[in-house]
Residue, then its C-alpha position, 0 to 999 in steps of 0.5 A: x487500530x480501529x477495526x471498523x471504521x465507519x468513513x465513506x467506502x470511497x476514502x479506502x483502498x481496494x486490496x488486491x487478495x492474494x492466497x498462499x497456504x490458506x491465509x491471505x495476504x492485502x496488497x495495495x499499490x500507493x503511487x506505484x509502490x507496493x504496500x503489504x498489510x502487516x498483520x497479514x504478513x505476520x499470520x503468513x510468517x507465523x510472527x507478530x509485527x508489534x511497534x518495537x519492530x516497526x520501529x526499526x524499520x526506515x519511516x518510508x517503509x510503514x505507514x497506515x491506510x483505510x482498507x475495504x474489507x470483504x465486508x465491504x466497512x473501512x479498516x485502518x491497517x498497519x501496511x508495509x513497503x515491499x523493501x521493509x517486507x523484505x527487511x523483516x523477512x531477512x532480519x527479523x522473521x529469519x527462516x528457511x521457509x521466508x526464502x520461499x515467501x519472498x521469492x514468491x512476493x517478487x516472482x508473483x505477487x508484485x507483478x500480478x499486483x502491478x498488472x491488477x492495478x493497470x486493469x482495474x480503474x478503482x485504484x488510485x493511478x499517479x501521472x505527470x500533467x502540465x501546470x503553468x509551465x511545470x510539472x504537477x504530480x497528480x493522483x487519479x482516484x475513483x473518478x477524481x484528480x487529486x492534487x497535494x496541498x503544497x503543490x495546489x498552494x505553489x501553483x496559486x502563488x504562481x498564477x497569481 
């Protein structure tokens, strides 16, 4: 991963920073689905999340996204689903202590995340319009809509 990135600041997600014993943890919420950064989660359990983990987890549960930093520069980052947290937490990085770290990732941090997200208008916001007698998924993202290639092509196709 490419830790300075050098795109627009408005191609990145804002984390949501959230602190447990002095050491971060970035979350996001993507079409609202909590997603975690790696790499915080591994200095947070004292473990390293390396490919060979990663690649037992479902596809669904990993995946990268550009991060605005405290720097405010964009940073790929490795970030992780609340289930293949959960996953890892179990099977992986089993220890007493993660009982506490999850219970603290379900009772505090997804809401505070969740309620983050209905406050604050910079993070992307998924929401159900009518199209040509259908329903279209779209994505609202810092003052734009955003519609996916494959939907925007079928709704031509049926307009036309």
């Amino acid at each position: 991963m490419n830790p300075a990135l050098s795109f627009p600041s408005d191609s990145a997600l804002i984390p949501t920073v959230f602190i447990r014993h002095h050491r971060q943890l970035r979350a996001v919420l993507i079409e609202q689905q909590a997603w975690f950064v790696a790499g915080d989660l591994a200095r947070l359990t004292n473990s390293h999340i390396n490919e060979r983990i990663v690649h037992k987890l479902d596809a669904d549960q990993h995946r990268t996204a550009l991060l605005l930093n405290s720097h405010g520069e964009c940073e790929e980052e490795l970030l992780l689903s609340d289930s293949g947290v959960y996953a890892l937490l179990m099977v992986n990085f089993y220890h007493p202590e993660n009982r506490s770290l999850r219970q603290w990732l379900s009772n505090d941090v997804l809401p505070a995340l969740r309620d983050a997200q209905q406050h604050n208008p910079h993070l992307p916001r998924r929401r159900v319009a009518p199209a040509l007698g259908r329903e279209l998924g779209l994505l609202e993202w810092q003052g734009s809509v955003w519609v996916r290639l494959g939907d925007a092509v079928r709704m031509m196709e049926i307009g036309s």
